[in-house]
N, C-alpha and C positions, 0 to 999 in steps of 0.2 A: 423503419417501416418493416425489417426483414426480420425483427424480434415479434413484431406483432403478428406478421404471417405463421411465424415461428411456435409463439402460443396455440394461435387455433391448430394449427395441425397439429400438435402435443395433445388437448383437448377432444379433440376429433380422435384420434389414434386410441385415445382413453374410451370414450365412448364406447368406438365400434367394438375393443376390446372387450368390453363390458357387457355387451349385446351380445356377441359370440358366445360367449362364458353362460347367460340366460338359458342360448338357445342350447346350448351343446350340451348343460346339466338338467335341461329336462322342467323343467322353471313348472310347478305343479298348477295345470288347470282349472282348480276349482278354489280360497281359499280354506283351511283345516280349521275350520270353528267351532266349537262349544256350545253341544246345547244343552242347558239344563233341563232336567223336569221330575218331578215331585214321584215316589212311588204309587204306584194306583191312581193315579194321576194322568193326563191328558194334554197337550198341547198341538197346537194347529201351527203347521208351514206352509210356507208356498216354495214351490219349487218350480226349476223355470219348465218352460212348456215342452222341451223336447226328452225330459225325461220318462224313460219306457219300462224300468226293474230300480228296485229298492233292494238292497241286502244287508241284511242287520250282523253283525259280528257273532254275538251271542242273545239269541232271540229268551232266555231265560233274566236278561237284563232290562230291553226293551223290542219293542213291534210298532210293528209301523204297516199302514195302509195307505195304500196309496189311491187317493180321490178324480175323480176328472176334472180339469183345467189347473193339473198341475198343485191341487191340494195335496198335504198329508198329514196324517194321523197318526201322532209318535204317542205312544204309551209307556211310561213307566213299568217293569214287571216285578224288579229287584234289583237290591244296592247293587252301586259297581259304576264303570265304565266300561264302554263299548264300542265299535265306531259304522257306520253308516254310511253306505257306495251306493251314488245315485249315478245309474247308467242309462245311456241314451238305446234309439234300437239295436246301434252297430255293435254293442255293449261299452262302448267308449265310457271309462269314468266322465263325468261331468261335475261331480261333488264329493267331497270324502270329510266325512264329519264324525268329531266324536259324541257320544251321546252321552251325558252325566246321568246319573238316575241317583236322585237324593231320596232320606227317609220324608216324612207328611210333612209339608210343613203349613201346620197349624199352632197357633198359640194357645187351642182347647185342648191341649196332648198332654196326656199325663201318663207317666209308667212309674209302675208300680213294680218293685222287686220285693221276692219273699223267697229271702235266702240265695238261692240261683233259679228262683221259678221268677219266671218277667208275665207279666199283663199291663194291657196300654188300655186304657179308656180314652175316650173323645167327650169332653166335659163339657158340653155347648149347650145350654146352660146347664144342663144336668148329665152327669156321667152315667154313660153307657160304656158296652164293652165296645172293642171293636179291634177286628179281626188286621193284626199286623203282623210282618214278616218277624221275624226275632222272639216273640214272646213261644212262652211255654209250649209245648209239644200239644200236653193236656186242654189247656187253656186255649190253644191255636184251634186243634183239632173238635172240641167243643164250640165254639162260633163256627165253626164252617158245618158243621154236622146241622147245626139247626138255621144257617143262613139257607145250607141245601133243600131241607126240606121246607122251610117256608117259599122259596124260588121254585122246585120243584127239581131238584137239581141244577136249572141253569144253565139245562139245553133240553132239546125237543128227545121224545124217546126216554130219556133221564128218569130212573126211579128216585124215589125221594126216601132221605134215610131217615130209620124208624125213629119213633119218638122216643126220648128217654123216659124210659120208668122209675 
């Protein structure tokens, strides 16, 4: 009978040792997950309710806004990884996430190399251009020249650039 008592307190001894060890290294509050999302791209979270500050690692990767009742709005900006501190009002972390930011992913994607010049179209059903991170300078900077001026820049105040001749 004094082997069996003998076990559980070896067990017990085990435990509480184990607990200790949790609490004494800090055992991290939120867990560290993975979220993908597409670049130029959009995805919706929910986060719990008592979060009050978002803060993005390198906001040139991704952005994020933060919604009421705990939504948010993570945006892909550019390739990489980055990671994501959701703080309550005390500034207490609450959540510490990394964020993936992948290239389109579309199966209407086509890139086109010419030499060391890159251009992507989006072939759905018919190929157009379309303005991606990586391609040509030329190439880049010519869709956004005429995305600006057809949008009007693309914010309020914004001149619109001139048309090519």
């Amino acid at each position: 009978m004094s082997a069996v008592f003998g076990r559980r307190r070896r067990l017990l001894d085990v435990l509480a040792w184990t607990l200790f060890a949790a609490v004494a290294l800090g055992v991290p509050m939120a867990r560290a997950d993975q979220v993908v999302v597409s670049v130029d791209e959009a995805k919706i979270m929910t986060l719990p309710d008592r979060v009050a500050t978002i803060v993005i690692g390198n906001p040139l990767i991704a952005d994020a806004a933060l919604q009421g009742g705990g939504v948010l709005v993570l945006t892909g900006k550019g390739f990489g990884a980055t990671n994501m501190l959701a703080l309550d009002r005390a500034g207490k972390i609450v959540m510490n996430t990394t964020i993936q930011v992948r290239g389109p992913a579309s199966r209407d994607l086509v890139v086109v190399y010419k030499g060391i010049e890159r251009e992507t179209y989006s072939c759905a059903p018919e190929c157009e251009r379309r303005l991606t991170l990586g391609d040509s300078p030329a190439y880049f900077g010519n869709i956004l020249a005429q995305s600006g001026s057809r949008t009007g820049g693309g914010a309020p105040g914004a001149s619109a650039a001139p048309a090519p001749r």
